[in-house]
C-alpha positions in Angstrom: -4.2 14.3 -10.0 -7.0 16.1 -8.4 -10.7 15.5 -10.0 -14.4 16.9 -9.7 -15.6 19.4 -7.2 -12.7 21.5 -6.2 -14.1 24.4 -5.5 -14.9 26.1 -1.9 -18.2 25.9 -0.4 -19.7 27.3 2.8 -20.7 24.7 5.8 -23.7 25.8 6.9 -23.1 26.8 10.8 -19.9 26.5 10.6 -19.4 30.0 11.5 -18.6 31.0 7.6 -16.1 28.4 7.7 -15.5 27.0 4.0 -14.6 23.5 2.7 -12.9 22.1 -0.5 -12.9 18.9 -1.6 -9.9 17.0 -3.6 -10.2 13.8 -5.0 -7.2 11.7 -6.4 -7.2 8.9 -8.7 -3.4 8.5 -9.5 -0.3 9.1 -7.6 0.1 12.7 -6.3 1.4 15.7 -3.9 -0.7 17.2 -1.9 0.5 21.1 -0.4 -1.1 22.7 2.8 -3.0 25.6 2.0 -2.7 28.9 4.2 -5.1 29.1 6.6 -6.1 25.2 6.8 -7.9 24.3 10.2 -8.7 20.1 9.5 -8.3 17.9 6.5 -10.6 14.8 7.0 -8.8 12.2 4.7 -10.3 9.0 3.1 -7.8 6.4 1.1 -10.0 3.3 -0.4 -7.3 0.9 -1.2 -7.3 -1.2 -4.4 -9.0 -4.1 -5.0 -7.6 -7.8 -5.5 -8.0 -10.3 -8.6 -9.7 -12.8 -9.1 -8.1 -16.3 -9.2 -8.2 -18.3 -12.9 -10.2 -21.9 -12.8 -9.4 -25.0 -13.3 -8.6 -27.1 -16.4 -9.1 -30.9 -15.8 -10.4 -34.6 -16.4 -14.0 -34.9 -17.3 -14.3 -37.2 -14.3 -13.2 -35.0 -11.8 -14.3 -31.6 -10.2 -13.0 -28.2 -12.3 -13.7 -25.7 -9.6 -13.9 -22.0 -10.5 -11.8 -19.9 -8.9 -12.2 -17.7 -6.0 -13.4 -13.8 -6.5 -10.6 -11.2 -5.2 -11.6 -9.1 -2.0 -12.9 -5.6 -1.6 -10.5 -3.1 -0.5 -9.9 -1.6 3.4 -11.0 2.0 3.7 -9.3 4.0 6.8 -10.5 7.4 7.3 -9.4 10.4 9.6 -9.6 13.6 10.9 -6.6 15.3 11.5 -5.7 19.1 12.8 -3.7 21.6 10.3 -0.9 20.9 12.8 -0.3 17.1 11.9 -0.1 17.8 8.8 3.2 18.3 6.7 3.9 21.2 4.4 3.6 18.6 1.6 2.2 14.7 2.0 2.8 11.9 -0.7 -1.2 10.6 -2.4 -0.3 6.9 -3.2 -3.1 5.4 -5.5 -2.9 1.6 -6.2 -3.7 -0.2 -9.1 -5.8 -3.2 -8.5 -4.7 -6.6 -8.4 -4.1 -8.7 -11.8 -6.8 -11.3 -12.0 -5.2 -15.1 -12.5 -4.2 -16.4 -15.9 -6.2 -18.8 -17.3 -5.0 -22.7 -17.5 -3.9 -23.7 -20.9 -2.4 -27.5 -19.8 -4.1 -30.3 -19.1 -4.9 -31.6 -15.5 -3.9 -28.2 -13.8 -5.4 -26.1 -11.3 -5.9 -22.6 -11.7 -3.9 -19.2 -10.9 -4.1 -17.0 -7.9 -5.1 -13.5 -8.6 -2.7 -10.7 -7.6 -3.2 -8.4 -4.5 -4.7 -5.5 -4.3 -2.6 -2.5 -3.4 -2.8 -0.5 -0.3 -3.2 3.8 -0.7 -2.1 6.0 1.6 -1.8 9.8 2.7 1.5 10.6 4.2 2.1 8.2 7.0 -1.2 9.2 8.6 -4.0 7.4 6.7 -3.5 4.4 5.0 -5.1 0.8 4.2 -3.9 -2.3 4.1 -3.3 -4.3 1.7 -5.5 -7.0 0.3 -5.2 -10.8 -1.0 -6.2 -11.6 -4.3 -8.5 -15.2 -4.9 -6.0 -17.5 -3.0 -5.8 -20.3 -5.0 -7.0 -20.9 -8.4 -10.0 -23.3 -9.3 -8.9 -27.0 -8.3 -10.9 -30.4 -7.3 -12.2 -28.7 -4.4 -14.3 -25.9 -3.4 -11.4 -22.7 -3.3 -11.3 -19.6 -0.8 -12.0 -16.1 -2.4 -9.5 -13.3 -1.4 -8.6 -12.3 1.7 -10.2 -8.4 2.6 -8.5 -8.4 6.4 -5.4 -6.8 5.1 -2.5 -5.8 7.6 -0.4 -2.1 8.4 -3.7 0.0 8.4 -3.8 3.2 9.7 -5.1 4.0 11.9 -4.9 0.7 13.2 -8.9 1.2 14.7 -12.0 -0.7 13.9 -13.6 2.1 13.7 -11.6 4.2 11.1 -11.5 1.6 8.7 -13.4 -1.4 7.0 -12.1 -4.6 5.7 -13.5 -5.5 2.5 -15.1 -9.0 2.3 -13.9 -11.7 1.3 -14.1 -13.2 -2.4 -16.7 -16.2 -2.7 -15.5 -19.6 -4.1 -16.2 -21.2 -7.2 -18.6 -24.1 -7.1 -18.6 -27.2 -9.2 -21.9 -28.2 -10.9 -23.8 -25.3 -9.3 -24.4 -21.1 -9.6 -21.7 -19.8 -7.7 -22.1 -18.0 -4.2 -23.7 -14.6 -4.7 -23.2 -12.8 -2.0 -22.4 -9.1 -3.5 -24.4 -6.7 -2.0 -24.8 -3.7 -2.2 -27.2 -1.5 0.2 -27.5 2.1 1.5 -25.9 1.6 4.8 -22.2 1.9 4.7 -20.6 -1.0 3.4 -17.2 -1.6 1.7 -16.3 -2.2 -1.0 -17.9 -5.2 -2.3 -15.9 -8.7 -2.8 -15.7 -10.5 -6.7 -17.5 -13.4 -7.0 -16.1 -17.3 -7.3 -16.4 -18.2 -11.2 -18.4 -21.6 -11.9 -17.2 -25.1 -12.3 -18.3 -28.7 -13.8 -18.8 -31.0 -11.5 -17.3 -34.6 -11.4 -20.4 -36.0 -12.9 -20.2 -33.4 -15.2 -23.3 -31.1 -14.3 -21.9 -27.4 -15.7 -22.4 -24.7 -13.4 -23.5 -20.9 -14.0 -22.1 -18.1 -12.3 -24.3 -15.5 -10.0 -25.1 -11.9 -10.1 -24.9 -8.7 -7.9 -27.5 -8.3 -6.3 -30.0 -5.2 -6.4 -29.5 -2.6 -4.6 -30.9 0.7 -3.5 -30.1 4.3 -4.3 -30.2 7.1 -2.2 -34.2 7.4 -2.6 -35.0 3.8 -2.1 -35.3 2.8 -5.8 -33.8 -0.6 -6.3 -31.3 -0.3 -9.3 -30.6 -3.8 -11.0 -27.4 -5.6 -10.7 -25.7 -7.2 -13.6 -25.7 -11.1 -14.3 -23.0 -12.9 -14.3 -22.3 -15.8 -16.7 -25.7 -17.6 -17.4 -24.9 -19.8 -20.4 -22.0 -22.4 -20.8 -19.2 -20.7 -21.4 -19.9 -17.0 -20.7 -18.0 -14.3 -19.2 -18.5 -12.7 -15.9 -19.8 -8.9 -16.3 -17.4 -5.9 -14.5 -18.8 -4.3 -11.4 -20.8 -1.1 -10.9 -18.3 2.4 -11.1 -19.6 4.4 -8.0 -22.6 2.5 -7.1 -22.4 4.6 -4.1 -22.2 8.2 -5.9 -25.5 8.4 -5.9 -25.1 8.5 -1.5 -23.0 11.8 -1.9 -25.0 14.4 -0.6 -23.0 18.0 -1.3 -20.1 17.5 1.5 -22.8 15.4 4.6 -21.8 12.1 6.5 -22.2 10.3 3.6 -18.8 11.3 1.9 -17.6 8.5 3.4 -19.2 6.4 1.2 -18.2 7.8 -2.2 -16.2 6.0 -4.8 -17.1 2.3 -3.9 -17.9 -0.2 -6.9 -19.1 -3.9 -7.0 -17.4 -6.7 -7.2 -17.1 -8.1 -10.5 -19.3 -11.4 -11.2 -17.8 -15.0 -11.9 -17.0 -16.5 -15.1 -19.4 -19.2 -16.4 -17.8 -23.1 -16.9 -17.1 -24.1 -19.9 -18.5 -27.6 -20.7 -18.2 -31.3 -20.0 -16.9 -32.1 -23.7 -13.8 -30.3 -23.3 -14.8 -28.1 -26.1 -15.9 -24.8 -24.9 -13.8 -22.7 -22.8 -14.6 -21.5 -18.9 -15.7 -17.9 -19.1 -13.6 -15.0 -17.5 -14.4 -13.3 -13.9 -15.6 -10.0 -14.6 -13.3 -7.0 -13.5 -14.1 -5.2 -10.3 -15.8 -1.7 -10.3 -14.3 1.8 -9.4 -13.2 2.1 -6.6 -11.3 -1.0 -4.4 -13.8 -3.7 -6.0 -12.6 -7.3 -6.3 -12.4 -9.0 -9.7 -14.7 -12.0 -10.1 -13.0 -15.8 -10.6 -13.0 -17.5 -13.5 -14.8 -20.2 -14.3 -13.6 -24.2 -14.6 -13.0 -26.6 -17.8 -12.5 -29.5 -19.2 -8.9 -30.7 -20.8 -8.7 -29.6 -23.9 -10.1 -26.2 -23.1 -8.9 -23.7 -21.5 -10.2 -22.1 -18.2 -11.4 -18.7 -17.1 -9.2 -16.0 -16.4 -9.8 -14.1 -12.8 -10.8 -10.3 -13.6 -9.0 -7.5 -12.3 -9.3 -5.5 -9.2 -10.8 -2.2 -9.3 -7.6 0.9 -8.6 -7.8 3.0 -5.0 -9.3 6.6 -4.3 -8.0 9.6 -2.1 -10.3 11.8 -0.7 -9.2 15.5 1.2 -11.3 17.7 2.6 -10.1 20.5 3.9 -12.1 22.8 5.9 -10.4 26.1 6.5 
C-alpha cells in the first residue's frame, strides 16, 4: 500500500507545477492520475540472507558464513505517455538467512536470494544472491549484489549492492559496512566469525559510523563481541535523514545497513555460534552466522531486509 507523505506539494519554479509522492512497501496497483506530466520511479529490491556457519572438528577451521548482498536500485524518469492506465508495484521480501548446522562435521547453509521489485515492466532490479556457501574449512564468499534483468539495463540508473563479506576463522570478521552521505547502496551483511584450526575463537565486526545529513557521526551497532553472541540487525533508513522535502536526494531514501555477523561459538564444543544479524529496511543484506564446534550448533545467517517503491508524480 501507499505510505507517508502523499500529499501534493508545489516545486518551486516549476511554473506552479505540483508533485506527490507514493511510497510502497507491499505488493500494489498503481492508477494514472488525470493530468500526470512525469512519474520518476525508484524500486530498491530486497536484500539477500546470510549464509549459516559451520559446525566441525576442534582441529579444523569452522568458518562463519558469508553476509547476504545489498539490493540493486534502478531508477527512472518516464513521460505520462509510457505509462499504462494501471502498472503492477511488486515488493520482495528479503532473502531467508541459512539454517543453522545441527550435525556433526558439516558445513553451513546458503542464505536465500533476495527478491527483485519492479514497476510495470519499466523499472525494475535484479535480483540478488544470498551468502553463497555456508561457513566451511575455508574462508566463504558473501552474496553476490551484481544481480541480472535490471531495468533499465544502464549503469547509471541503477546500483548493485555489494557484496557480503566472508567469515573468518580465528579473527573479527571483515567490516566493511559503510555507510556515508554520498550515495551509496544498500549496504552488504557481514561474514559471521569462526574458530580457527588451532582453536583461536573469533568475534564478529560492526557497522561502521556514519554521517547524517549535518555531518554528525551517528554510531553503528556492534556485532558479536563475546563467544557466542549474536550479530545485531541493521539500521531502518539510515538514509532518511538525507531526504530533503522532494531534492536530489530522494534517491537515497529507504536504504538500511547490513546486518552484522554472528560471533563463534567456542573451541570446547559447548557454546553455540551466534546468529547474523538481520538486514535493515530497505534491500539490506543479513549478516552470516558465526562457526562451532561438534557438539554445538552454528549460527544461523539473518535475513534480508524487504524492497521499497518510490512514485513521484509531478503533474
Amino acid at each position: 500500500m501507499a505510505i507517508g507523505k502523499t500529499n501534493a506539494i508545489t516545486i518551486n519554479g516549476g511554473g506552479g507545477s505540483t508533485a506527490v509522492l507514493r511510497e510502497y512497501t507491499s505488493s500494489a496497483t498503481w492508477t494514472k492520475p488525470a493530468g500526470l506530466k512525469y512519474a520518476y520511479v525508484i524500486c530498491i529490491g530486497a536484500g539477500s540472507g546470510g549464509a549459516s556457519g559451520r559446525r566441525g572438528a576442534s582441529d579444523s577451521n569452522r568458518c562463519g558464513g558469508g553476509g547476504g548482498a545489498g539490493a540493486q536500485t534502478s531508477k527512472r524518469m518516464l513521460k505520462a505517455e509510457q505509462l499504462g492506465v494501471t502498472e503492477s508495484v511488486v515488493i520482495p521480501t528479503g532473502g531467508a538467512g541459512g539454517t543453522s548446522v545441527t550435525t556433526d562435521n558439516t558445513s553451513g547453509n546458503a542464505g536465500g536470494n533476495g527478491g527483485s521489485a519492479s514497476f510495470g515492466t519499466l523499472v525494475k532490479t535484479g535480483t540478488t544472491v544470498g551468502g553463497r556457501a555456508g561457513g566451511t574449512n575455508t574462508f566463504v564468499s558473501g552474496g553476490n549484489g551484481i544481480g541480472t534483468g535490471a531495468i533499465p539495463n544502464n549503469l547509471l540508473n541503477y546500483r548493485a549492492g555489494m557484496d557480503g563479506v566472508s567469515g573468518q576463522a580465528g579473527s573479527v570478521s571483515n567490516q566493511t559496512n559503510i555507510i556515508m552521505k554520498n550515495n551509496l547502496p544498500p549496504c552488504c551483511g557481514m561474514g559471521g566469525a569462526g574458530i580457527s584450526s588451532s582453536n583461536a575463537t573469533g568475534i564478529s565486526g560492526k557497522i561502521y559510523d556514519y554521517l547524517d545529513v549535518t555531518g554528525t557521526t551517528q554510531t553503528g551497532a556492534n556485532g558479536g563481541q563475546t563467544t557466542g553472541a549474536n550479530g545485531i540487525n541493521g539500521i531502518d533508513n539510515a538514509m532518511t535523514q538525507l531526504l530533503y522535502e522532494y531534492a536530489e536526494a530522494i534517491s537515497l531514501k529507504g536504504y538500511g545497513t547490513g546486518g552484522t555477523g554472528g560471533a563463534s561459538g567456542d573451541a570446547a564444543g559447548t557454546i553455540a555460534g551466534g546468529n547474523g544479524g538481520n538486514g535493515g529496511l530497505y534491500g539490506a543484506g543479513g549478516g552470516g552466522g558465526g562457526g562451532s564446534t561438534n557438539g554445538a550448533n552454528s549460527g544461523a545467517g539473518g535475513n534480508g531486509a524487504g524492497g521499497l517503491c518510490i512514485v513521484l508524480e509531478i503533474y
